[in-house]
Backbone as a printed PyTorch tensor [residue, N CA C, xyz], in Angstrom:
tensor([[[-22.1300,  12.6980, -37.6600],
         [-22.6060,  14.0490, -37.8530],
         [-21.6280,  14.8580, -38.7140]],

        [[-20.3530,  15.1810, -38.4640],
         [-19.6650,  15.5680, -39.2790],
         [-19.2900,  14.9270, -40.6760]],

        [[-19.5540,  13.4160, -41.1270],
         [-19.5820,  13.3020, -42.3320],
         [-20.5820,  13.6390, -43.1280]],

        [[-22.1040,  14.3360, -42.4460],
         [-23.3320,  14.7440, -43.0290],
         [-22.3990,  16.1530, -43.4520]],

        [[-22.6140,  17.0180, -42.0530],
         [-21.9670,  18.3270, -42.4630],
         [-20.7120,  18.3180, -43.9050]],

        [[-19.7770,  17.1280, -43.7420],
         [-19.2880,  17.3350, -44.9920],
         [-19.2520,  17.3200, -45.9890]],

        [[-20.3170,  16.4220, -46.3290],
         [-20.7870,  16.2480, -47.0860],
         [-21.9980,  17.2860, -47.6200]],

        [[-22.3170,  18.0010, -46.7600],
         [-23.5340,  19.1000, -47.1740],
         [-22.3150,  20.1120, -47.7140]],

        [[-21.5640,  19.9000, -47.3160],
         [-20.1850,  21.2950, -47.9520],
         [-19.4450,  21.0040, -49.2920]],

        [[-19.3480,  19.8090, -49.2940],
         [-19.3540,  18.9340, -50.9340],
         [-20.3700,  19.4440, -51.5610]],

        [[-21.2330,  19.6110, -51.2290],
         [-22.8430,  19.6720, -51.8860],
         [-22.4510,  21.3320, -52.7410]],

        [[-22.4160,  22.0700, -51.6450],
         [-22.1640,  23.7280, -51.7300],
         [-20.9230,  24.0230, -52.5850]],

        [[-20.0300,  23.0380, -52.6090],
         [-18.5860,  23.1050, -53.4660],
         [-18.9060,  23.1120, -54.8120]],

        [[-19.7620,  21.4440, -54.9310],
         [-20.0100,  21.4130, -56.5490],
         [-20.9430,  22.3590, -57.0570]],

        [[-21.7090,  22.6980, -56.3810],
         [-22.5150,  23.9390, -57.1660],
         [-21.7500,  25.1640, -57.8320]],

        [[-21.5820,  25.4830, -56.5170],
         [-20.0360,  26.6160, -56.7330],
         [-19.2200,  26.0950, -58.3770]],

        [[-18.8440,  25.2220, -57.8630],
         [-17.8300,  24.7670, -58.8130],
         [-18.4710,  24.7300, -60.0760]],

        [[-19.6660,  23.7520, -60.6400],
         [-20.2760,  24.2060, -61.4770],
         [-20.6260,  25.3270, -62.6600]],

        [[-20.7610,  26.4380, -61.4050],
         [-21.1830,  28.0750, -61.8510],
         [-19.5120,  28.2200, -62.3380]],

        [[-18.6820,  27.8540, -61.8800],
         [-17.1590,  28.7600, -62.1250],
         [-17.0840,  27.6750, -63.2430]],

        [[-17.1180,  26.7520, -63.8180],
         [-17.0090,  26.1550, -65.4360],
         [-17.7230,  27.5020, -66.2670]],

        [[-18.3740,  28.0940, -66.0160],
         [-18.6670,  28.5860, -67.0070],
         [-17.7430,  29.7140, -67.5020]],

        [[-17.9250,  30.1460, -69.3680],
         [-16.2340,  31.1020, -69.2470],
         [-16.4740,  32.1990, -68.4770]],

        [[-15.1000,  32.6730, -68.5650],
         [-15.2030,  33.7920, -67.3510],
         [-15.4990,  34.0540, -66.0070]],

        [[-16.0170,  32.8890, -65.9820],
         [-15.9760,  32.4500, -64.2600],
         [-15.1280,  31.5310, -63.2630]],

        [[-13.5650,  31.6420, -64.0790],
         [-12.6850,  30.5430, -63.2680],
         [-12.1260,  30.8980, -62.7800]],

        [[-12.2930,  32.3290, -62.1530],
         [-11.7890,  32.8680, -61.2020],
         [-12.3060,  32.1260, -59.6030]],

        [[-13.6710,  32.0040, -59.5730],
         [-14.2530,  31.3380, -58.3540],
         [-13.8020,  29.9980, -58.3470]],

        [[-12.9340,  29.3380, -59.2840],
         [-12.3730,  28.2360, -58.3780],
         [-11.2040,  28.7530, -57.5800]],

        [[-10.8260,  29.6460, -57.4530],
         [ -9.9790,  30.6490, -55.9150],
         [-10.7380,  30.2040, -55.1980]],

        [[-12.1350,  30.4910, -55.0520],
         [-13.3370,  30.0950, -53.8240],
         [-13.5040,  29.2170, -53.4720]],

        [[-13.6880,  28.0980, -54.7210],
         [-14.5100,  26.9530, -54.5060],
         [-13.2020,  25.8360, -53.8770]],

        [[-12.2450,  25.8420, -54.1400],
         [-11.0460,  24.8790, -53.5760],
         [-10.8250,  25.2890, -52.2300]],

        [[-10.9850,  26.3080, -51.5600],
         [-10.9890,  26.3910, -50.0440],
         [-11.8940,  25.9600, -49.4380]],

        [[-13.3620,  26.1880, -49.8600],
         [-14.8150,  25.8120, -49.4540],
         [-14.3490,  24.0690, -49.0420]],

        [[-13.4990,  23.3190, -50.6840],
         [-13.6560,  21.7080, -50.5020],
         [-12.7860,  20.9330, -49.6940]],

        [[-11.5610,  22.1160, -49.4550],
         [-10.6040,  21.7590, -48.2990],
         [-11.1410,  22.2010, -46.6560]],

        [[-12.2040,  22.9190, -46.7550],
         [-12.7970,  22.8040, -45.0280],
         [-13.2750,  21.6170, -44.8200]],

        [[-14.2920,  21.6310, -46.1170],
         [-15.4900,  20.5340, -46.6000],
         [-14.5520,  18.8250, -45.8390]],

        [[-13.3960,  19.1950, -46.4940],
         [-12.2680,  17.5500, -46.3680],
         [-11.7690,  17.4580, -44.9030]],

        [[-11.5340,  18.9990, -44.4010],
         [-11.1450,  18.6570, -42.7480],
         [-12.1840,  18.2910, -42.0840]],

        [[-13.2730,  18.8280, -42.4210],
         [-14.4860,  18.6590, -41.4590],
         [-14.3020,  16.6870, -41.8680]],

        [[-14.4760,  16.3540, -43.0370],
         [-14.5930,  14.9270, -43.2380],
         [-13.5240,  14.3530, -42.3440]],

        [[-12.6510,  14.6390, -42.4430],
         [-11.4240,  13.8910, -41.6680],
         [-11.4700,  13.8970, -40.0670]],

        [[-12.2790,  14.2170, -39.6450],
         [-13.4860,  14.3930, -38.3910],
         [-14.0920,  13.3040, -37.7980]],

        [[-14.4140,  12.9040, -39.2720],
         [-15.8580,  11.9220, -38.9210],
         [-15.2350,  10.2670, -39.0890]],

        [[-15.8490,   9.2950, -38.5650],
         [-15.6260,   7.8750, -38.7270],
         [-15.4940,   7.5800, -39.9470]],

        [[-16.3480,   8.2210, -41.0210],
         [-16.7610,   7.9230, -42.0030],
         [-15.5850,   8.3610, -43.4010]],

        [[-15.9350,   8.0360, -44.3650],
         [-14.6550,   8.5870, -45.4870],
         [-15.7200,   9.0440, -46.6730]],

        [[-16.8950,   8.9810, -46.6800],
         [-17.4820,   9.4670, -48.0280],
         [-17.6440,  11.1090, -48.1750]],

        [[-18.1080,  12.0580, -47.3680],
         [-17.5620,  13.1110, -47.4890],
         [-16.1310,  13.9750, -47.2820]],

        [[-15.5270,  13.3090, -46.4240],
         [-14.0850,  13.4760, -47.2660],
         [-13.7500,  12.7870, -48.4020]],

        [[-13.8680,  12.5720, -49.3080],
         [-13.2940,  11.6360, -50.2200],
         [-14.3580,  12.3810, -51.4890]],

        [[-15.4950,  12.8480, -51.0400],
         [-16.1240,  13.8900, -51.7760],
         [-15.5620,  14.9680, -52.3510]],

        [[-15.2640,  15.4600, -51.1840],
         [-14.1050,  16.7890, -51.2270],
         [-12.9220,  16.8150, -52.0850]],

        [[-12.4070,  15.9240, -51.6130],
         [-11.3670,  15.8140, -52.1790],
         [-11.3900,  15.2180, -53.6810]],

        [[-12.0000,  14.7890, -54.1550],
         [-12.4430,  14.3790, -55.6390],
         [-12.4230,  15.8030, -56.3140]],

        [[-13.1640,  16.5310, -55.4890],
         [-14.0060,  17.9040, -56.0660],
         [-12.5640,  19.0450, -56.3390]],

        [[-11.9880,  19.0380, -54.9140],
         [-10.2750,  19.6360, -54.7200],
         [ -9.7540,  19.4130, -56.1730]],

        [[ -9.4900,  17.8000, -56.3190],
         [ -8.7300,  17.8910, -57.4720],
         [ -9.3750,  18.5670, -59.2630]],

        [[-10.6300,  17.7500, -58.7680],
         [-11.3630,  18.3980, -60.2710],
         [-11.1200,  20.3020, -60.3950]],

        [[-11.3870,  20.8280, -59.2500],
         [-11.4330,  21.9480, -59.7860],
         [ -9.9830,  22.9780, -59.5510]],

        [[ -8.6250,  21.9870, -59.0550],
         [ -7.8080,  22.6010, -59.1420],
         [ -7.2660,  22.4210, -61.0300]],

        [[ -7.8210,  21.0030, -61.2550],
         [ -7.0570,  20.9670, -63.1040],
         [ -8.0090,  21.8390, -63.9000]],

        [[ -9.2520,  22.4340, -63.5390],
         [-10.0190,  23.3920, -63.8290],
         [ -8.8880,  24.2610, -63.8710]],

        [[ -8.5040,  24.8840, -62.9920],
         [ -7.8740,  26.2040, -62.7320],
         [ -6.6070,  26.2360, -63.1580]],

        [[ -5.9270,  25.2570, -63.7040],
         [ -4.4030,  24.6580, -64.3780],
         [ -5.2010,  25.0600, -65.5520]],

        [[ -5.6380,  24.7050, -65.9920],
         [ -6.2740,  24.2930, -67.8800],
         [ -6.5140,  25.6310, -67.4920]],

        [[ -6.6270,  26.6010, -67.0540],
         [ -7.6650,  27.8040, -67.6490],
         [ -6.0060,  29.1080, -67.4110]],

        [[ -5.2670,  28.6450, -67.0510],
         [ -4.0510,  29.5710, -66.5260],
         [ -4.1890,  30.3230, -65.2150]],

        [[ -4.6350,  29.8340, -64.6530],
         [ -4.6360,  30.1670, -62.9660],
         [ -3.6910,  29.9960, -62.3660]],

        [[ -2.9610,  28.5540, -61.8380],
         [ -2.2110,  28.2510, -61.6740],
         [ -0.9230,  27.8830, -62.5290]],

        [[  0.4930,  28.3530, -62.2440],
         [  1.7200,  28.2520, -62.8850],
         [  1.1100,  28.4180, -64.7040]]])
């Protein structure tokens, strides 16, 4: 059950994440990297590793999002 739920929060991340590629919107990866780190505890929950491992794919994609755009350092 909790690798569904985490995977439904993966789901809600990449959308998110998605919308914030666009310019001027890379501010919401502030948003969207907390959303994929619940998304990853909830996974780390479950028996299972595909929605954590979702998450965390997503974590990294949209933290080098937020490096490349001057967000971070």
């Amino acid at each position: 059950m909790f690798n569904i739920i985490s995977i439904l929060i993966g789901l809600v991340t990449l959308v998110l994440g998605l919308v914030a590629f666009v310019p001027l919107l890379g501010w919401m990866n502030w948003l969207v990297i907390p959303i994929g780190i619940v998304g990853a505890a909830v996974g780390a929950l479950s028996s299972s590793n595909g929605g954590r491992n979702l998450n965390l794919v997503l974590i990294v994609i949209f933290a080098v999002r937020l490096m490349l755009g001057g967000g971070i350092f």
